[in-house]
N, C-alpha and C positions, 0 to 999 in steps of 0.2 A: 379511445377510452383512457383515460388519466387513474393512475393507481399511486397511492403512499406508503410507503411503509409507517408502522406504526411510530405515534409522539412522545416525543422525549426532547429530556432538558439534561443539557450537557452543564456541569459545573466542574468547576478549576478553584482550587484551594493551593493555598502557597506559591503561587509562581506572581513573575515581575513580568509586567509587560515592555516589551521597549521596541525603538524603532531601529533598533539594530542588534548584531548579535552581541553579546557581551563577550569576551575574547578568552575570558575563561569558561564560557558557559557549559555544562556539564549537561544538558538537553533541551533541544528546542521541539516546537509543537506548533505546526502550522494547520490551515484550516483555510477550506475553502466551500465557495456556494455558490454555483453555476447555472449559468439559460445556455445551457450547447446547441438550439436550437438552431443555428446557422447552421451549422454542418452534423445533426445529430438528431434523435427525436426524444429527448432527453432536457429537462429541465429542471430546478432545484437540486442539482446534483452537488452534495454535501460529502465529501472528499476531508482527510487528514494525513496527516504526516508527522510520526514522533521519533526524535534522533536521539538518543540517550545510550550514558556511558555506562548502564548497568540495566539489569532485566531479570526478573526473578526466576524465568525459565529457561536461561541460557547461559552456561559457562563461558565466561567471556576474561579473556585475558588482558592486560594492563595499556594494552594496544591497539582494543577492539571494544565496535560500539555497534548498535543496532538502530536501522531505519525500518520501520513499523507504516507503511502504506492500509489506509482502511477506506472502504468504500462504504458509507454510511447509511443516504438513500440517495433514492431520485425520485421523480415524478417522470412516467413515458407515457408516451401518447401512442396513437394504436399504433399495432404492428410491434410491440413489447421490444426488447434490447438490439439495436442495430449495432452498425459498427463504433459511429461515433461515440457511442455513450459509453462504450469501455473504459475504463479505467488503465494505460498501460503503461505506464512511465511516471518518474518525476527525476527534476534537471534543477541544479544547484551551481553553487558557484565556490572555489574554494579558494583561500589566502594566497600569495605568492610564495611557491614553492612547496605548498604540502600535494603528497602523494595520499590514495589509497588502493587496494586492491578488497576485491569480494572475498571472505572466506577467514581462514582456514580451518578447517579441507574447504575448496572450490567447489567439488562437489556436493556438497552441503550450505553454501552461502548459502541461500533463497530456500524457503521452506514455506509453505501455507501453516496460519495460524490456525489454533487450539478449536473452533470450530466454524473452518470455511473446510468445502469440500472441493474436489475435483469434478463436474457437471458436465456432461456431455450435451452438445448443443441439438443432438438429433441429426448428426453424418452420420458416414460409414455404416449406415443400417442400427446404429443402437438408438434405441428412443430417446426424446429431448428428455433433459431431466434425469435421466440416470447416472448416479454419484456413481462416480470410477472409481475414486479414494476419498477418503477423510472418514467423520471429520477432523482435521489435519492431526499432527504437522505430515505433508508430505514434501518431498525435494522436487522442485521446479526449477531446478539453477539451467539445466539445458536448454529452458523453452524463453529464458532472459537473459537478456544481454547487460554490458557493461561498458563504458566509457566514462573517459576520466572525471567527466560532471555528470552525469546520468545512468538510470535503469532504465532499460523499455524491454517490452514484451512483442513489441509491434518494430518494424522495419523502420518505416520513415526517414529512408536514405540516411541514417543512424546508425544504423544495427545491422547485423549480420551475422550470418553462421561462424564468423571470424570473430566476432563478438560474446559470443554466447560466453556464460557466465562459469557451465561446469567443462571441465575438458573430453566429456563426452561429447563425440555429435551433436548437437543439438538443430533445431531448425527456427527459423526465426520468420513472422509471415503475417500479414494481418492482424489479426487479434486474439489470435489462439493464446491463451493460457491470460489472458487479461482478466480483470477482477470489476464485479459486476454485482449492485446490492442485493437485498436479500426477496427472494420472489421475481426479480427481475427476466428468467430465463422459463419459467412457465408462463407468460405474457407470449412469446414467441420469439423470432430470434430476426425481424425484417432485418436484410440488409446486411447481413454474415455472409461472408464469402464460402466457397466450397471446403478450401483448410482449416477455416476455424468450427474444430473440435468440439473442443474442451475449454470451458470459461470457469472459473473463480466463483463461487458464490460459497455464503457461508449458511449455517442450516438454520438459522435464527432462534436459537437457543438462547432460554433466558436466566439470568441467574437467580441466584435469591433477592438480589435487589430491584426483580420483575424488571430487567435490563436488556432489551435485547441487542444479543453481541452480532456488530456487523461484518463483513467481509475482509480478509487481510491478509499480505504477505508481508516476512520479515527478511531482512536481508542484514548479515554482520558482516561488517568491513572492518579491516585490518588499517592502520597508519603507517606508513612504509618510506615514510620521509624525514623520520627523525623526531616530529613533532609529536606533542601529548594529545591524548585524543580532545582536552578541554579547549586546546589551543586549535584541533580541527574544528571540532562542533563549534567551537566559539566565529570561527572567520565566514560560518555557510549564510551565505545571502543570493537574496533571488531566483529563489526556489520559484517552480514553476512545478504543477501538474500535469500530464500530457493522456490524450484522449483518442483514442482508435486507433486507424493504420498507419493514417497521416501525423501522430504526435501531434495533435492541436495543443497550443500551450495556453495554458491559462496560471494567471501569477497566485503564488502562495501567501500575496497580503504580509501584514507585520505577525512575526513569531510572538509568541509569550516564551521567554526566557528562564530557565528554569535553572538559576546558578548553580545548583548542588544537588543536582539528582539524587530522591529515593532511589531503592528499587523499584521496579517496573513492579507493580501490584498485579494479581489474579486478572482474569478479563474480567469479573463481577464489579473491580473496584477501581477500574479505569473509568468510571463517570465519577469519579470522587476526584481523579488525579485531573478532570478537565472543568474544570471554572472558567469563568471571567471571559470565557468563550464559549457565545450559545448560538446556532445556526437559527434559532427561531422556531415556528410551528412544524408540527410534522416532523418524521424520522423513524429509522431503527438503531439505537446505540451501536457504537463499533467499540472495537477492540480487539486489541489480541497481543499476545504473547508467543515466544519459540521457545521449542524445545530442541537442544541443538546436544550429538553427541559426544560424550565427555574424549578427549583425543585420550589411547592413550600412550 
């Protein structure tokens, strides 16, 4: 059985598009739209990614910029969300010589957005579908990892307990804590392994602009190399999405460029801030935003 979520039209107002980063760029916005059908049962899968040096719901220091991961929709075929069609990773490329780190506090980098929940896959005896947390923000830094081009939530000879993002324990494994669109996990869960828990979805809440908000984590990272954060965001190329246990990578195509960042708008008015990039028929809007706590 083939399900959608609901249609929507993505627009983008004020941004440049180009085929490369611009080296001052102050946020970029990728997008992608996938047949994961080789290794997955998952199709039109409509995926983003938004890197920006300001956010209307996160105090963020002169240093620090946030990456905004959304799971948009897909189209699955029976047996509802397997493994492949998780959403668990995305891998970038960064200038010569720039550093980052997740956080600070670490314990707080990685946060679920304003309305994705924590969803229990139907282990451990709790029924599929029972929200554990949300709808967000909650802190998920121990169940992601980090390296020096990448987040993943999944292994994929990648990642590791050595990895994990907050300095708590964390455990790293399949596709636990991966991010999945919205209705995706009442379809069924074919193809999840015995650890994977708990998935990402968001409750598909819609706003006054009869909008509905998709699935999302955010993640702020700190520049520990010296460099401005315009001069990071500006050098990231070849961004790549990654998909289940195995990290299947799929590329992030050419960004739209966004030289001088607003603030990062409401989730209501993030289909205002996306033009000039539309995934086509069918969908449920994404979005989302962090709420991250003020240090003090």
């Amino acid at each position: 059985m083939k399900t959608k979520c609901p249609r929507y039209v993505m627009v983008l107002a004020i941004l440049i598009i180009g085929g490369a980063s611009d080296a001052r760029a102050a946020g970029i916005f990728y997008q992608g739209e996938y047949d994961l059908r080789s290794f997955a049962n998952a199709y039109d899968a409509k995926v983003t990614a938004f890197i920006s040096d300001s956010n209307a719901n996160v105090l963020l220091n002169d240093n620090e910029f946030t990456l905004t991961l959304q799971y948009v929709s897909a189209s699955l075929e029976s047996g509802g969300c397997d493994n492949g069609a998780v959403l668990t990773g995305f891998r970038w490329e960064l200038g010569n010589g720039m550093a980052l780190a997740v956080g600070p506090p670490q314990t707080d980098g990685v946060i679920t957005g304003p309305h994705s929940n924590l969803v229990s896959t139907g282990k451990d005896g709790v029924p599929r579908g029972t929200i554990l947390s949300g709808p967000g923000p909650a802190n998920v830094s121990q169940y992601w990892g980090y390296v020096s081009n990448a987040v993943g939530a999944a292994g994929g000879g990648v990642f590791g307990k050595k990895t994990t993002i907050s300095d708590i324990d964390g455990k790293m494994g399949g596709v636990d804590y991966g991010l999945v669109p919205v209705g995706a996990i009442a379809l069924g869960n074919g193809g999840l392994g015995s650890g994977d828990r708990v998935l990402i979805e968001a409750d598909g809440t819609k706003d006054g602009s009869n909008v509905t908000i998709p699935t999302s984590i955010i993640f702020t990272f700190e520049v520990t190399s010296g460099h401005t954060v315009a001069e990071v965001i500006g050098s990231i190329s070849n961004a790549q999405f990654l998909f289940g246990s195995d990290l299947h990578a799929r590329p992030g195509g050419t960004p739209v460029i966004i030289p001088d960042a607003e603030v990062v708008p409401e989730p209501g008015s993030i289909a205002a801030l996306l033009s000039l990039v539309t995934f086509g028929a069918g969908a449920c809007v994404v979005r989302r935003r962090r709420a991250k706590n003020l240090a003090a």
